[in-house]
N, C-alpha and C positions, 0 to 999 in steps of 0.2 A: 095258874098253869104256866104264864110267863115266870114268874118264880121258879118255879120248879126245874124250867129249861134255864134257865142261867145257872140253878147250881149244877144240873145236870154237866154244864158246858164247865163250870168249874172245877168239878170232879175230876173228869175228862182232863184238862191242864193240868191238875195237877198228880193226878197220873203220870202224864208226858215228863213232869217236871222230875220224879221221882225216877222213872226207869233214865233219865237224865244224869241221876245222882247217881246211880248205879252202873251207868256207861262210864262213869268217871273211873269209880272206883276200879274196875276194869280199865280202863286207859292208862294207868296208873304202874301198871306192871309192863307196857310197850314203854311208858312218856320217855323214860330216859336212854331209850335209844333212839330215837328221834331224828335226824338228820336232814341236813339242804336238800337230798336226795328225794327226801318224802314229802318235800312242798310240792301240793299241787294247786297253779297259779290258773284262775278265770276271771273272766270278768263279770262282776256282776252291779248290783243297784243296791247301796248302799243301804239307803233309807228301808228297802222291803228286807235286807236282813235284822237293821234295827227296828222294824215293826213286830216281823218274827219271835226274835227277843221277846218284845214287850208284850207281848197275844199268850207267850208263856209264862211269862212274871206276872200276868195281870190278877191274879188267883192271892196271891202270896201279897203282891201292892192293897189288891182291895181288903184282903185280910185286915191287914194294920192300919189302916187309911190313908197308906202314904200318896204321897204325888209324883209323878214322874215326869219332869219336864229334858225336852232335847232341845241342844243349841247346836246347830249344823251351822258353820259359817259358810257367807254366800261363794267363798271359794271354791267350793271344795265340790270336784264331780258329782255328776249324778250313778256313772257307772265307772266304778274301779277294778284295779286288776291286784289282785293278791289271793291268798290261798283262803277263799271263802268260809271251809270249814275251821278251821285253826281260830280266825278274826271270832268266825260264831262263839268259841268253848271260849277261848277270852274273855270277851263281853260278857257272856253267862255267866260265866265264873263270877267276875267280878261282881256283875249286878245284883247275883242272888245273896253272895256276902255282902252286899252293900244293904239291901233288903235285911237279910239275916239280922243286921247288927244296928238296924235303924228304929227304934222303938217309934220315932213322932217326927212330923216334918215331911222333907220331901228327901228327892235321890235328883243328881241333875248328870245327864251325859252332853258335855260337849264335845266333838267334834271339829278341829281344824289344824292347820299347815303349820309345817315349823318347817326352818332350814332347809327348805326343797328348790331348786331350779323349777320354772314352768310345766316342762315337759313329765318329770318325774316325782312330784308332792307326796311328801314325805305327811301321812298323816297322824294326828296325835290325838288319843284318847280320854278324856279326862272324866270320874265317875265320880261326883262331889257327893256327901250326904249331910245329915244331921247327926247321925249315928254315932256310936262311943270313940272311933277312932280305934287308931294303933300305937300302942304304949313306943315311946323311942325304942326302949330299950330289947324291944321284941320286932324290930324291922330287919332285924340284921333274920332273923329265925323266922317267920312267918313263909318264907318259899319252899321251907324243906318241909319231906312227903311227912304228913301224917302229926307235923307239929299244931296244934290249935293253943292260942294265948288262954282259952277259957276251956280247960280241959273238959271231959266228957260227965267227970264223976261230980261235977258243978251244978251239972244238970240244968243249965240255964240255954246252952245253944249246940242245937243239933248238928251234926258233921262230922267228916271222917279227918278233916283237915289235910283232903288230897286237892283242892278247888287251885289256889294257889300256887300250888309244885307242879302241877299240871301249867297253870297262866305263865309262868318263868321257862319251862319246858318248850311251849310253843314260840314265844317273846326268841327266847335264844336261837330256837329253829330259822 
């Protein structure tokens, strides 16, 4: 019965995770008008948007068996101020392609400071994997809408290859 409820609860995630993929896909026709105009800055608590995160990948992590570990340096607030949802489709993005493309191993987010004064800490992202990587020669092309390095007819990795051109979309914002 505990079985049952867990996958029940997996199902459920990855439901969320999907109509997720299909919100993108839908964002995707706004992303490039985008502008300063439309950040909307609050402050909120880091850690509970990265758990957030991670309550939704947890479906797709235990699938493959991978490991998720977070490195949060002891700098870095507890509650910041930037455009909550924006940071959220980032992270996702990135995470689930980092998931997507991670056959074995782990996935690691750190978290901490570069080039910031005190008052205003400039923070930096970093989402490490095992995973096959990004060929050089397709970094230049991997941001624009709808290009995937492992096309569709390959039939090896699923995606519309908007995750990305969306992640540069916001980044720019």
């Amino acid at each position: 019965k505990a079985e049952a409820k867990e996958y029940a609860k997996m199902l459920h995630l990855s439901g969320e995770q999907l109509l997720s993929l299909l919100n993108s896909v839908l964002e995707i026709v706004s992303s490039d008008s985008i502008s300063q105009d439309e950040i909307e800055i609050s402050s909120f608590e880091l850690a509970e948007l990265l758990h957030n995160i991670f309550e939704l990948e947890l479906p797709a992590l235990k699938l493959k068996n991978l490991t998720l570990d977070l490195k949060i340096d002891d700098d870095i607030p507890v509650i910041i101020k930037t455009d909550k949802g924006k940071l959220y489709r980032i992270l996702l993005n990135l995470l689930s392609n980092s998931i997507k493309f991670t056959e074995k191993g782990s996935i690691t987010i750190k978290v901490y400071t570069a080039d910031s004064d005190d008052k205003h800490p400039r923070l930096c992202f970093d989402i490490l994997d095992t995973g096959i990587g990004i060929p050089k020669t397709e970094t230049d092309k991997i941001f624009n809408a709808f290009y995937r390095v492992h096309p569709s007819y390959e039939g090896k990795y699923q995606g519309f290859g908007v995750g990305l051109h969306l992640v540069k979309q916001y980044v720019d914002a």
